[in-house]
C-alpha positions in Angstrom: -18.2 10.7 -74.6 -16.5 14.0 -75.6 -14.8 13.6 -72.0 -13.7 10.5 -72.4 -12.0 11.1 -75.4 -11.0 14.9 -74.8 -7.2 12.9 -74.7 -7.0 12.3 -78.0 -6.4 14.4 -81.2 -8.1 12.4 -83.6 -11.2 10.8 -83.3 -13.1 8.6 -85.8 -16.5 7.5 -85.9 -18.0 4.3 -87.5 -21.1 2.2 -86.7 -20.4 -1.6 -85.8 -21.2 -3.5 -88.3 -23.5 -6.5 -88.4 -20.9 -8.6 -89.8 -18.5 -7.6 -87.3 -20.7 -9.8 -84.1 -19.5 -13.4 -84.2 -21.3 -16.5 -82.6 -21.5 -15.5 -79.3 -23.3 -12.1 -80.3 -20.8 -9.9 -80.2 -18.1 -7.7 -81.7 -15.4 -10.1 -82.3 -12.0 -9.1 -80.9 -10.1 -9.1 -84.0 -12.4 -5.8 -85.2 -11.0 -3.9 -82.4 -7.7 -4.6 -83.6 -9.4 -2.9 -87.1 -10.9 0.1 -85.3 -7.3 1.1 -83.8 -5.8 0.5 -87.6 -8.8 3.2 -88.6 -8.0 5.6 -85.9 -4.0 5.1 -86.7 -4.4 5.9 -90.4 -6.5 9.0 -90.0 -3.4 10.3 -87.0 -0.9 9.6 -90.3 -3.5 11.2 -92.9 -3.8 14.5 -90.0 0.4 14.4 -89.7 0.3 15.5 -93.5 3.3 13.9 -94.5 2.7 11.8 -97.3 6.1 10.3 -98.1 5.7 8.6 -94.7 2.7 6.9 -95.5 3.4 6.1 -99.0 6.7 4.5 -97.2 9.2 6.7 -99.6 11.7 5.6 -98.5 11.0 5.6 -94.6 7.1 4.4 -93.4 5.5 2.9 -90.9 5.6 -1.1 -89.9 3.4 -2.1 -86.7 5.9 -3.9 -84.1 3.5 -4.7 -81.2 0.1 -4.2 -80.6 -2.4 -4.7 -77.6 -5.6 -4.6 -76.5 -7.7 -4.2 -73.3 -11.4 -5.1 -73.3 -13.7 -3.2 -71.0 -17.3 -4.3 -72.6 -18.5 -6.1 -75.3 -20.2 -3.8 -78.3 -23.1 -5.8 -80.5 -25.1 -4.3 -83.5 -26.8 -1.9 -83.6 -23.9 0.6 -82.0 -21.2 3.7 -82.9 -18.0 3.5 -81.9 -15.7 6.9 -81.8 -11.9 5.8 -81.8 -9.3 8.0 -80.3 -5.9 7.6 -81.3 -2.4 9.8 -79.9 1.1 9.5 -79.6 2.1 8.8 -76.1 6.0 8.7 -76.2 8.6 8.7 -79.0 12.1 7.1 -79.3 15.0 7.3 -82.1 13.1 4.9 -84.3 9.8 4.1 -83.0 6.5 6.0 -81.7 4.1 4.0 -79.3 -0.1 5.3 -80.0 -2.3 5.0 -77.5 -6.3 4.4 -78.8 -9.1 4.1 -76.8 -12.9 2.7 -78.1 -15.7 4.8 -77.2 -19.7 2.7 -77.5 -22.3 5.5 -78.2 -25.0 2.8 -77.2 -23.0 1.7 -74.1 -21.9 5.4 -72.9 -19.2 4.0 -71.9 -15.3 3.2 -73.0 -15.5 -0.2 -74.4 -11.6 -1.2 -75.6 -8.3 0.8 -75.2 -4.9 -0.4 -76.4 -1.4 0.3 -77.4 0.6 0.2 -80.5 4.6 0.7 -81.3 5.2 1.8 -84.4 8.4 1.4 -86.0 9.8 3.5 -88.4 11.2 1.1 -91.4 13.6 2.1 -94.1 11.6 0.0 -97.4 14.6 0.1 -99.4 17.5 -1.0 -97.0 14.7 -3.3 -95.1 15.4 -2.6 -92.0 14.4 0.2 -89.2 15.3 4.1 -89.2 15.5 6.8 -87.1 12.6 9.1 -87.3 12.8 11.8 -89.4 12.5 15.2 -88.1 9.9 16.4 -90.2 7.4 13.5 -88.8 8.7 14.4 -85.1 7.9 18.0 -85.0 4.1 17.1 -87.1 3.7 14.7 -83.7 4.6 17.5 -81.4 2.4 19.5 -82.9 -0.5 17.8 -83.3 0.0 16.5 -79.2 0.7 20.3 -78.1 -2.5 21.2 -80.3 -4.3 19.1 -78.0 -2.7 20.6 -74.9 -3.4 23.5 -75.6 -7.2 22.9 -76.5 -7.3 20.7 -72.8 -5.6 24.0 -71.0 -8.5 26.5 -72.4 -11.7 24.0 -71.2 -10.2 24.7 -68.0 -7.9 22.1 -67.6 -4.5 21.3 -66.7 -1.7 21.9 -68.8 -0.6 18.3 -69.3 3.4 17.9 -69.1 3.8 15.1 -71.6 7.7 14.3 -72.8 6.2 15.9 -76.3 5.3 18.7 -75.0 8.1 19.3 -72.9 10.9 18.5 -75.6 11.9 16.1 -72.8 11.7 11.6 -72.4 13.2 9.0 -74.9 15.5 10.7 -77.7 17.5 7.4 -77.0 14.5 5.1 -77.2 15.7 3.2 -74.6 12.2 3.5 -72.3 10.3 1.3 -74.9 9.9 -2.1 -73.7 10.7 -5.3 -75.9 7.5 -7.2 -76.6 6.0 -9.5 -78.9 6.6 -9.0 -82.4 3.0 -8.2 -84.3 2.0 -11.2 -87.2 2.0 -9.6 -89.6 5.8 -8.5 -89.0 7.0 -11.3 -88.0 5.7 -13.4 -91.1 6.9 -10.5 -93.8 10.0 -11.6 -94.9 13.4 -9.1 -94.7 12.6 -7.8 -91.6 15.1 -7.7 -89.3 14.9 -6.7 -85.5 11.8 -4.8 -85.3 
């Protein structure tokens, strides 16, 4: 498991729940979906910027969100969720997660997420602020530099590197998420 996971900065841990299994006897896919929201908030708890999360002015709003099942979890079972920050734009961050079964040994869901910086008072999307983009860079380079001394490669990520999307302009367009496309105000996530 730690290997599988050695990719991401933060890791959770929570057992699947009995309530979580739907008729067919498993985790329902919807959960997952919950597991990577779990994972997400504890990478925005670990950034240590808590105007960001507290959306004062400038937070978070999920744009798109995706998930990839590799085997079904069922009670009882822990699942270790990795989340990270794969690339970042002008105005939006895309998260990578991955869902790990302790009972399973093996990687049971992995997915993406784009997350959109949102200005709550003008209601609409902002650039990142710099203080959140350097806490991203750090927290990813911490984790390069914690791969390089196990013995592996430095990786050469566009965080690390200072290099990739300052335009945004690599991030595909894609479904809108629910819960953003029902909240009212939003405009062009």
């Amino acid at each position: 498991m730690e290997k599988m996971l050695a990719d991401y900065p933060v890791v959770v841990e929570t057992p699947v729940a009995w309530g979580e299994m739907d008729a067919f006897g498993h985790v329902n896919n919807i959960v997952y979906f919950r597991y990577f929201e779990t994972a997400r908030i504890a990478y925005f708890e670990k950034l240590n910027v808590p105007e960001f999360l507290g959306r004062d002015p400038i937070g978070p709003i999920l744009a798109e969100t995706t998930c990839r099942y590799r085997a079904a979890l069922s009670y009882p079972d822990t699942v270790s969720i990795g989340a990270r920050v794969m690339s970042v734009g002008e105005d939006r961050f895309v998260m990578r997660y991955a869902v790990f079964s302790h009972r399973l040994g093996r990687l049971a869901a992995e997915g993406e997420g784009t997350m959109v910086c949102y200005d709550y008072r003008q209601n609409r999307k902002a650039a990142i602020p710099e203080k959140l983009r350097r806490r991203i860079a750090e927290i990813e380079e911490s984790l390069s530099k914690k791969v390089n001394e196990h013995g592996r490669g430095q990786e050469q990520t566009p965080l690390a590197t200072g290099e990739g999307n300052k335009k945004g302009r690599r991030f595909r367009a894609g479904p809108v998420s629910f819960t953003a496309f029902c909240a009212a105000g939003y405009q062009s996530l």
